[in-house]
C-alpha positions as CSV (number, residue, x, y, z in Angstrom):
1,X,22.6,38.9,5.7
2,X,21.6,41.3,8.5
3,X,18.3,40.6,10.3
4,X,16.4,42.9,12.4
5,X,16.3,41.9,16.4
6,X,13.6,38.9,17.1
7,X,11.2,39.8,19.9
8,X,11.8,35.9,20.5
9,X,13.3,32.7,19.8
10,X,10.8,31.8,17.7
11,X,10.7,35.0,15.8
12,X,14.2,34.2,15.0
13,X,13.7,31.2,13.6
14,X,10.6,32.2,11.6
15,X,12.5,35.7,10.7
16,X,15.2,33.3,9.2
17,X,13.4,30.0,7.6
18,X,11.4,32.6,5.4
19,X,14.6,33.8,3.7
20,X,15.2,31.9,0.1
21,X,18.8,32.6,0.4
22,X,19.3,29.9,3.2
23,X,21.0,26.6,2.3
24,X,18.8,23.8,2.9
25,X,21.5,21.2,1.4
26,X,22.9,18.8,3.7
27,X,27.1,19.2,3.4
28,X,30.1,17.1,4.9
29,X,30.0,17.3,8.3
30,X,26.4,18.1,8.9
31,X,24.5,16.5,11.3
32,X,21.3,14.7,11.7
33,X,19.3,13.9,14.9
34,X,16.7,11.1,15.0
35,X,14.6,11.4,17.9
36,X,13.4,7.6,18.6
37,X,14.8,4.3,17.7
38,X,12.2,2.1,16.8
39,X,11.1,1.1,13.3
40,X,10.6,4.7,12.0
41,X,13.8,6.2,13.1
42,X,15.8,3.0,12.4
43,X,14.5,2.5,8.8
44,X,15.5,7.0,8.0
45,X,18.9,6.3,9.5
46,X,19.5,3.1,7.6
47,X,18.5,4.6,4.4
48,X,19.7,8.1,5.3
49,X,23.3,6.8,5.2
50,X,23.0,4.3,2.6
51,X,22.3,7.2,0.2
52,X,24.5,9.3,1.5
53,X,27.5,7.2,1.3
54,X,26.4,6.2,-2.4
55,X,26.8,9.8,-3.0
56,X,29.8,10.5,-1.6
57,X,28.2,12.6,1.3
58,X,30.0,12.6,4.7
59,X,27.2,13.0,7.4
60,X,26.6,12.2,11.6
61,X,23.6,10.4,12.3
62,X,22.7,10.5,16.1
63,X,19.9,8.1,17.2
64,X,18.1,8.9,20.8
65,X,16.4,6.0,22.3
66,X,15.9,5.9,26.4
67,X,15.1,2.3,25.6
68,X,17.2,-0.6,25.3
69,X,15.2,-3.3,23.1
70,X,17.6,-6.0,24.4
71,X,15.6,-5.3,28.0
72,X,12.0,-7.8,28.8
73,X,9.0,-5.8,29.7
74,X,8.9,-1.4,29.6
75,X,12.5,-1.6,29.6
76,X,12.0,-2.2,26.1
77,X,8.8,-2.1,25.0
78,X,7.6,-0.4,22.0
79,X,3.7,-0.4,22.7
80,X,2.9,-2.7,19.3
81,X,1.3,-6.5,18.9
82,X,4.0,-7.0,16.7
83,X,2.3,-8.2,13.0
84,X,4.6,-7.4,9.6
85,X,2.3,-8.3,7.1
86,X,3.4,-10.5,3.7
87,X,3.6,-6.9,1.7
88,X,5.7,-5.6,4.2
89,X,8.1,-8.8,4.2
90,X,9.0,-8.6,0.1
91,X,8.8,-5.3,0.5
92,X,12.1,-5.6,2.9
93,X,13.6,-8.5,1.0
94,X,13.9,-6.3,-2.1
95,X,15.8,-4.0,0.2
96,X,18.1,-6.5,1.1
97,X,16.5,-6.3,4.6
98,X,15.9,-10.0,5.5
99,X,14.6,-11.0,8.6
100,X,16.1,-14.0,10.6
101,X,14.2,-16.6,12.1
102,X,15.9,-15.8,15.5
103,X,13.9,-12.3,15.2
104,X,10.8,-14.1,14.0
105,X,9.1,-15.7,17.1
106,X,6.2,-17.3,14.4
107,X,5.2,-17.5,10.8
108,X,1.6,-17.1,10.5
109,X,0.1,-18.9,8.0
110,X,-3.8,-18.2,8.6
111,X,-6.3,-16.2,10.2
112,X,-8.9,-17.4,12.1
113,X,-12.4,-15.2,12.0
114,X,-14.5,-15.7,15.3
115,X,-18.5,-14.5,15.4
116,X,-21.0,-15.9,18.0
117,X,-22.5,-17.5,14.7
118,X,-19.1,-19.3,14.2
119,X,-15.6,-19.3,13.0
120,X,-14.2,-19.6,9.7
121,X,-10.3,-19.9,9.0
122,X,-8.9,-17.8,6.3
123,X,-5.7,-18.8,4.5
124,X,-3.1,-16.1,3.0
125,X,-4.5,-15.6,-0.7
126,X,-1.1,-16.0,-2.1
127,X,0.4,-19.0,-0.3
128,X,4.4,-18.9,-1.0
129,X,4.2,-15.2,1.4
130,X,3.7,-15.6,5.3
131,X,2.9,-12.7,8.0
132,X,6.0,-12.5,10.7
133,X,4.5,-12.0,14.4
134,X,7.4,-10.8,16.7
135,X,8.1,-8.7,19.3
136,X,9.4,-5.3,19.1
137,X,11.4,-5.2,22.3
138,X,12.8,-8.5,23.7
139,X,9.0,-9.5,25.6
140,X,7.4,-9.4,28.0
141,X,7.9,-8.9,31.3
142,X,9.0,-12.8,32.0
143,X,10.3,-13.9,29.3
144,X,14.1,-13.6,30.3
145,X,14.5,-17.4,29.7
146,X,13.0,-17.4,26.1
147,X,14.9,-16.8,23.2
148,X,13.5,-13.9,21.4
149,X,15.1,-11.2,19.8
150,X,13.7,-7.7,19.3
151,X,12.6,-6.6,15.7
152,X,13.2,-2.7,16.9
153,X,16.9,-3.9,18.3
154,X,17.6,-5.7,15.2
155,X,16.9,-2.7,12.6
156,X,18.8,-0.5,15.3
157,X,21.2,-2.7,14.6
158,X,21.1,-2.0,10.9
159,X,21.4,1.4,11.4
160,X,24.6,1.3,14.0
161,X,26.3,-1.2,10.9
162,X,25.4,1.7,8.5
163,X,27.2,4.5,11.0
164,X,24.9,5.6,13.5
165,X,25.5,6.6,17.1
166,X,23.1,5.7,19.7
167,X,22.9,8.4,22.1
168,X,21.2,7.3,26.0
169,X,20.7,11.4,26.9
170,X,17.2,12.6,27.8
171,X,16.1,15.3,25.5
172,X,14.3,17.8,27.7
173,X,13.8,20.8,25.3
174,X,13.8,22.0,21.8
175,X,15.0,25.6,20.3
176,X,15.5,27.3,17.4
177,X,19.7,29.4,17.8
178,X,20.8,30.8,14.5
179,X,17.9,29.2,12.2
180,X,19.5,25.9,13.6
181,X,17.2,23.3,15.9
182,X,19.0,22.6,19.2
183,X,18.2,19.5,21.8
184,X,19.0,20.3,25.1
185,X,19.6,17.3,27.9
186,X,19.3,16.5,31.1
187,X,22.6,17.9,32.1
188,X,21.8,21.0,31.2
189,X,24.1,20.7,27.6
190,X,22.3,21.2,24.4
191,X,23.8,20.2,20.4
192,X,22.5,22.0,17.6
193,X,21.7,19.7,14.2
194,X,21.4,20.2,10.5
195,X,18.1,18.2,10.8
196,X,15.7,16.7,13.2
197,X,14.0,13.5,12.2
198,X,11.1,12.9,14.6
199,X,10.4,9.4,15.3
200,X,9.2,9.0,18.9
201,X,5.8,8.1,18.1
202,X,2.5,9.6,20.0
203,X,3.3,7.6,22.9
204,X,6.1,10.5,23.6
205,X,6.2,13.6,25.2
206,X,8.7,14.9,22.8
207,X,6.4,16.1,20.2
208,X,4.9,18.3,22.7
209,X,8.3,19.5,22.6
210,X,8.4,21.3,19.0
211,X,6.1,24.5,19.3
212,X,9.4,26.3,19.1
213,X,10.8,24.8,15.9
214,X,7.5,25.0,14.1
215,X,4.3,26.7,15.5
216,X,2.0,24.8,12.4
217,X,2.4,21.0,13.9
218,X,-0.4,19.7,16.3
219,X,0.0,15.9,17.6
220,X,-2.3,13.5,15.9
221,X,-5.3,12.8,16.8
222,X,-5.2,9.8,19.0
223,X,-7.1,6.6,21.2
224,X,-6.0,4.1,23.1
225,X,-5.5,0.9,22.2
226,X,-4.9,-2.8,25.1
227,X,-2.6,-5.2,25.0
228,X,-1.8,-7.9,27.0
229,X,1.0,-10.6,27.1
230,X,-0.2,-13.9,27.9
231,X,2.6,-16.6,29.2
232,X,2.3,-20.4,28.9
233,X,4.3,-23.4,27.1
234,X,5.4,-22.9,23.4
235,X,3.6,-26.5,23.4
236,X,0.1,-25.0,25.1
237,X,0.4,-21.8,22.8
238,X,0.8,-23.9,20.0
239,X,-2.0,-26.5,20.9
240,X,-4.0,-23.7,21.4
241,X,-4.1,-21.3,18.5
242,X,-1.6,-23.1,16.2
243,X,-0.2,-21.0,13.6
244,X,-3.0,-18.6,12.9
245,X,-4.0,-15.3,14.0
246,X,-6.9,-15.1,16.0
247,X,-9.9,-12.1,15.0
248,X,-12.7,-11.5,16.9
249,X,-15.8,-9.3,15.3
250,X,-18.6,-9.4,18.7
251,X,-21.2,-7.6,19.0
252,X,-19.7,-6.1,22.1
253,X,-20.4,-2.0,22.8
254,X,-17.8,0.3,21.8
255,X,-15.8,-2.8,21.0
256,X,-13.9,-2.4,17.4
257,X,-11.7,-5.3,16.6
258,X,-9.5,-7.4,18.7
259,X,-6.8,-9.9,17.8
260,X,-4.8,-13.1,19.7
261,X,-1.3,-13.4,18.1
262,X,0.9,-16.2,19.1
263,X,4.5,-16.1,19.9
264,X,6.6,-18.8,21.0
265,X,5.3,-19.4,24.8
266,X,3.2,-15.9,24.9
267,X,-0.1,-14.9,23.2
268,X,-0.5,-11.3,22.0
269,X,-3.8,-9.9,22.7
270,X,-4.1,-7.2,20.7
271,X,-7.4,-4.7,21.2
272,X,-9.1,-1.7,19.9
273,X,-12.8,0.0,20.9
274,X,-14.3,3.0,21.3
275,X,-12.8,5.3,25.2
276,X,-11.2,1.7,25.7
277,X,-11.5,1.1,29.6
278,X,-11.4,-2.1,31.9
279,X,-15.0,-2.5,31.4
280,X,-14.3,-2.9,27.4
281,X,-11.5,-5.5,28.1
282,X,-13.0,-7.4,30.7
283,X,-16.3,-7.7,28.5
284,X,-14.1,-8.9,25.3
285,X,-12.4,-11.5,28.1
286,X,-14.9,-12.9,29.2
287,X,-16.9,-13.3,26.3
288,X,-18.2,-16.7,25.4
289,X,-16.4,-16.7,21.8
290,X,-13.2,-15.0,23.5
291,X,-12.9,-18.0,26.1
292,X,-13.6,-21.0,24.1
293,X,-11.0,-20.0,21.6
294,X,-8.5,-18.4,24.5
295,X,-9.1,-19.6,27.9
296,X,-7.2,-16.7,29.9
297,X,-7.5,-18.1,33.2
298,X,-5.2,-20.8,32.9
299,X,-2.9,-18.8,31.2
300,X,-1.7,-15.7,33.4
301,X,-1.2,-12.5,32.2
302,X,2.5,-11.2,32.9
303,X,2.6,-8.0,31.0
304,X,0.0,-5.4,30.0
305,X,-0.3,-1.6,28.7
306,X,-2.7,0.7,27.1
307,X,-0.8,2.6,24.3
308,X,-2.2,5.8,22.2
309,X,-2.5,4.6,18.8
310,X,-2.4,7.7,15.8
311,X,-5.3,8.2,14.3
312,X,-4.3,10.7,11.8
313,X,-1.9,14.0,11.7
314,X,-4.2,17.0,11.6
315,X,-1.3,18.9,10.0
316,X,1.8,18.4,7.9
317,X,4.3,16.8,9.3
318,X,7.5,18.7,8.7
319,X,9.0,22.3,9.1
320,X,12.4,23.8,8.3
321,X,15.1,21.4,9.0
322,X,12.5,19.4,11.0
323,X,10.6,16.1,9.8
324,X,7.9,14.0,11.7
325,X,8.1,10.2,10.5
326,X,6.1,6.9,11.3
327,X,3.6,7.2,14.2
328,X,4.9,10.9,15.1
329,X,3.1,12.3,11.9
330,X,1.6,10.1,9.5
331,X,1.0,6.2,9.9
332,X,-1.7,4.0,8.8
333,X,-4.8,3.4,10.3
334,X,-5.2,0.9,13.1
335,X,-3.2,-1.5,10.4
336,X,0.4,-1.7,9.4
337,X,2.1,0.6,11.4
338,X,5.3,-1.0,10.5
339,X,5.1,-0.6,6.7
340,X,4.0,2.9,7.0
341,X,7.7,3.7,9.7
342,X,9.5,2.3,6.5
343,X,7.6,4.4,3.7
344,X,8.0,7.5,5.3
345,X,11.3,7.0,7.1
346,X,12.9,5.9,3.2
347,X,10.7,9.2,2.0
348,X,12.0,11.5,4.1
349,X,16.0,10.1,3.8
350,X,15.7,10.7,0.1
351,X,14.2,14.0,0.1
352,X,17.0,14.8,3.0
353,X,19.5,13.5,0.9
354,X,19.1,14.4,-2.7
355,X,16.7,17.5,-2.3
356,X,17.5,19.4,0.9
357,X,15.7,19.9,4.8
358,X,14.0,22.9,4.2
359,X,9.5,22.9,4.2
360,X,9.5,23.3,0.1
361,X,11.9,20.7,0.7
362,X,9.7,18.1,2.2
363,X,6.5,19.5,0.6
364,X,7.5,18.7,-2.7
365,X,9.8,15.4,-2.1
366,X,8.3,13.9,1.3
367,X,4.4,14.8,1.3
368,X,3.0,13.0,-1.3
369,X,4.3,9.5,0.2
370,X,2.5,10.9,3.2
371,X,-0.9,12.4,1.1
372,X,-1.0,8.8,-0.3
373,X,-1.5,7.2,3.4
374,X,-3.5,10.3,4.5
375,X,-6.1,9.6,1.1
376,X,-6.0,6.0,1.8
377,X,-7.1,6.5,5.7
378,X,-10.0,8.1,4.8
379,X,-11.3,4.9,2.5
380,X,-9.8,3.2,5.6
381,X,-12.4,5.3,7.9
382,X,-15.6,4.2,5.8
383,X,-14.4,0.6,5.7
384,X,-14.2,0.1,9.6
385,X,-17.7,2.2,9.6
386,X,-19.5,-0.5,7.7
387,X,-17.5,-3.4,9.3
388,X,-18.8,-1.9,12.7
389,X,-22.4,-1.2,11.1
390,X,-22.2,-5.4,9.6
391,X,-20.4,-7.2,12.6
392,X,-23.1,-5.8,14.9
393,X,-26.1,-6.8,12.9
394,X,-26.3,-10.9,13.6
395,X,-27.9,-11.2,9.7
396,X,-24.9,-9.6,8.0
397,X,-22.5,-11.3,10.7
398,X,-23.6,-14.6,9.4
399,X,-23.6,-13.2,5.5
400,X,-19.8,-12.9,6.1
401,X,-19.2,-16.0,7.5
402,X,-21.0,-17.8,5.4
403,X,-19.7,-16.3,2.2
404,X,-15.8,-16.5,3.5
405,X,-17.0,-20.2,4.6
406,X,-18.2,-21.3,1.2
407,X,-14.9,-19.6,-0.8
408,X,-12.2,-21.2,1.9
409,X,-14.5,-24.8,1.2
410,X,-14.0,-24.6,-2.9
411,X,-11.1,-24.5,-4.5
412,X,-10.4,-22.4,-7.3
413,X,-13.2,-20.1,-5.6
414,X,-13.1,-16.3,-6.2
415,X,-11.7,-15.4,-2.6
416,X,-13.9,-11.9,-2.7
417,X,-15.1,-12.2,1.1
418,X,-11.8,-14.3,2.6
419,X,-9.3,-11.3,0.6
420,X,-11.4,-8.7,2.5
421,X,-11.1,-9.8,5.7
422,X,-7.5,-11.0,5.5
423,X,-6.4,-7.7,4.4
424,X,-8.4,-6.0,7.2
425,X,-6.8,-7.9,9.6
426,X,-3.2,-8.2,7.8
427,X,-2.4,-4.5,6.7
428,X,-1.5,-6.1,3.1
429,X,-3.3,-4.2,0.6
430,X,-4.1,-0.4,0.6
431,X,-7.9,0.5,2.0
432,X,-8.9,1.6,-1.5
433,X,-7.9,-2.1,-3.1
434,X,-10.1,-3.3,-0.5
435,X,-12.8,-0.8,-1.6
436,X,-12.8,-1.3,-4.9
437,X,-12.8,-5.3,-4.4
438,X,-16.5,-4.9,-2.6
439,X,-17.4,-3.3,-6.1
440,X,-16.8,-6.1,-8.0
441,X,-19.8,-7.9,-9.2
442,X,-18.9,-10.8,-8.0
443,X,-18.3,-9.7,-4.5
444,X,-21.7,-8.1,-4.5
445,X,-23.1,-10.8,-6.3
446,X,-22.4,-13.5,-3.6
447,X,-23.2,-11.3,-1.0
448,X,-26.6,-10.7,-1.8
449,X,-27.0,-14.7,-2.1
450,X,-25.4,-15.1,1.0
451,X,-27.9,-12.5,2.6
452,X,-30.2,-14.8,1.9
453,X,-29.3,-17.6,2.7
454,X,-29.1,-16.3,6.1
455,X,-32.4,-15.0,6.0
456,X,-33.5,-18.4,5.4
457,X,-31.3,-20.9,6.5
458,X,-31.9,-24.6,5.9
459,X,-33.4,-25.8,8.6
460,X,-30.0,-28.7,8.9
461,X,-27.4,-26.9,8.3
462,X,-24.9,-27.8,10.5
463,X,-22.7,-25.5,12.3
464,X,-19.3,-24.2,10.8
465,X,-16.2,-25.9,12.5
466,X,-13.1,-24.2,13.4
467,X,-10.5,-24.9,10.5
468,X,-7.3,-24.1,13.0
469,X,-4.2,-24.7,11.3
């Protein structure tokens, strides 16, 4: 195949990617680059191999990850409050993919709901499954003398088992030689690659990296998000907040959602708002609500950061021998960020695997796992609208709390109100389940009779308790 001379790199690439004759097919003895070794990258590597080995297929899989998740506070940090929701959990089990209890620092068995009008716990709707709150690197900053062990480190784990290499290089460019992607490093050496599998999240400067590989990616869109790691006893921690997850919907400006997730001796604090600054966080702080449930003064913050969360690719999220997984391209929104690494790292492995690397490649094989996420953040969008339009309006706050009160108090109740919420807060059902669940007569029905009821309350009723479990 003659080509005629590139007027630049990236001609040369784009010169050679648009010819059908190329082979797309990964043989023995190509290899594969995974940039980032959290969930996303672990999960493509683990299943990469796994199919490749049932079919015979002889491949090199080289993981880079600056971080070692063994390490307490940045050392190994992976910017996440560290929630696998219940779906998540079978999900993994089915795999084979069980997590151990040394990885699991607690099993939540409830979420707890906090308004200014009151509190209402919410138990999981299907009681045999539990949420897994843990820690993606190995804590805090502080927590040497606990005995966690990092979720990230134990799927990189997984991966390494399966054949992996973890490479400690810094990557400090990307180019296109020969229609091949090549990383180049620190010390001035640079490795081409079959494939690139981009896994660094939006919290990396590598994606800012790939205009020569592919001149039709943008990053996602992003915000920034707060969390805070707050150290005490495993006896206070537990005396405090139990085994639940703590919500808060306050009527608090630019304030979206926050969350208080315990772990051993630490509590999580988990937030999200609108141009999040330390005027946002020290108003949610010090709210009322915040501080009867969490009193942060006598429990010392060791550990803080304000990561960019993904808010949605604005393009696809692959190119010619080039693949963007997890929070690099396509994750869900504000909610299981986890689940979504695995769906789209196991996508993209099989469409590596049994289709080929090319763009048709992944458009065909690898974009409709991502199309479904992309659909179902858009039903995501309108539900956080009217949460933000009903959690700021005192009538409708006490409407929800009312009706999630009354369903939690019955049994055999239609849990319309309590599934909402928990799968707002959990990640555990798709956005449009949760849509079509506030069509249901019922739902609507109760509303409208909780409505009232808030409109006029009886002049005894007595305040709602907290139900902590």
């Amino acid at each position: 195949m003659k080509l005629s001379p590139p007027t630049s790199v990236a001609d040369s690439f784009s010169s050679i990617v648009e010819d059908d004759d190329l082979d797309f097919n990964l043989r023995d003895g190509s290899r594969v680059a995974v940039v980032g070794g959290g969930p996303a990258g672990s999960f493509f590597s683990y299943f990469l191999l796994k199919m490749a080995n049932a079919i015979d297929l002889d491949i090199e899989v080289d993981i880079f990850e600056p971080r070692a998740f063994q390490y307490c506070g940045p050392a190994g940090c992976n910017h996440c409050g560290g929630i696998v929701s219940e779906s998540l959990v079978q999900i993994l089990a089915t795999e084979g993919i069980v997590l151990p209890e040394r990885v699991v620092q607690r099993g939540v068995e409830s979420y707890v709901v906090h308004m200014d009008v009151g509190d209402v716990s919410i138990e999981s709707p299907v009681h045999e499954q539990r949420i897994a709150a843990l820690y993606r690197g190995n804590g805090p900053r502080e927590g040497g003398d606990a005995p966690l062990e990092s979720f990230d480190g134990y799927l990189q784990g997984m991966a390494t088992d399966s054949g992996a290499n973890v490479v400690r290089k810094l990557i400090t460019d990307v180019e296109s030689r020969g229609g091949l992607p090549y990383l180049k490093f620190a010390d001035g050496q640079a490795e081409s690659y079959d494939l690139v599998a981009v896994a660094a999240g939006v919290n990396s400067n590598f994606i800012n990296m790939l205009d020569d590989l592919t001149s039709e990616f943008e990053p996602p869109k992003t915000t920034r998000g707060y969390i805070c790691e707050f150290k005490s006893t495993e006896k206070e921690i537990h005396r405090i907040l139990g085994k639940s997850v703590h919500v808060f919907l306050l009527d608090i400006p630019r304030f979206e959602f926050a969350a208080i997730i315990p772990k051993g001796q630490f509590a999580t604090v988990v937030m999200v708002g609108d141009d999040l600054d330390q005027e946002l966080v020290h108003a949610f702080l010090n709210d009322p609500v915040v501080r009867r449930t969490f009193p942060t003064d006598t429990t010392p913050c060791v550990c803080s950061c304000s990561p960019l969360i993904n808010l949605g690719a604005r393009k696809r999220p692959y190119a010619d021998r080039v693949v963007m997984i997890g929070d690099s391209g396509i994750t869900r929104l504000y909610k299981d960020g986890i689940g979504a690494a695995f769906r789209t790292g196991k996508a993209a492995a099989t469409t590596a695997v049994f289709h080929g690397v090319s763009k048709k490649d992944f458009e065909k094989h690898y974009w409709p796992t991502c199309r479904n996420i992309v659909n179902d953040n858009r039903v995501g969008k309108v539900m956080f609208a009217t949460n933000a339009i009903m959690k700021n309006s005192r009538l409708t706050r006490r409407a929800m709390l009312g009706m999630a009160s009354k369903e939690q108090a019955k049994d055999g109740a239609k849990p319309h109100m309590s599934s909402l919420l928990w799968n707002m807060f959990t990640g555990s059902a798709p956005y449009v389940e949760m849509f079509r669940g506030t069509l249901h007569p019922g739902f609507i029905y109760n509303l409208l009779l909780s409505v009232s009821g808030s409109l006029w309350p009886k002049s005894n009723k007595k305040q709602i308790k907290r139900k902590v479990a």
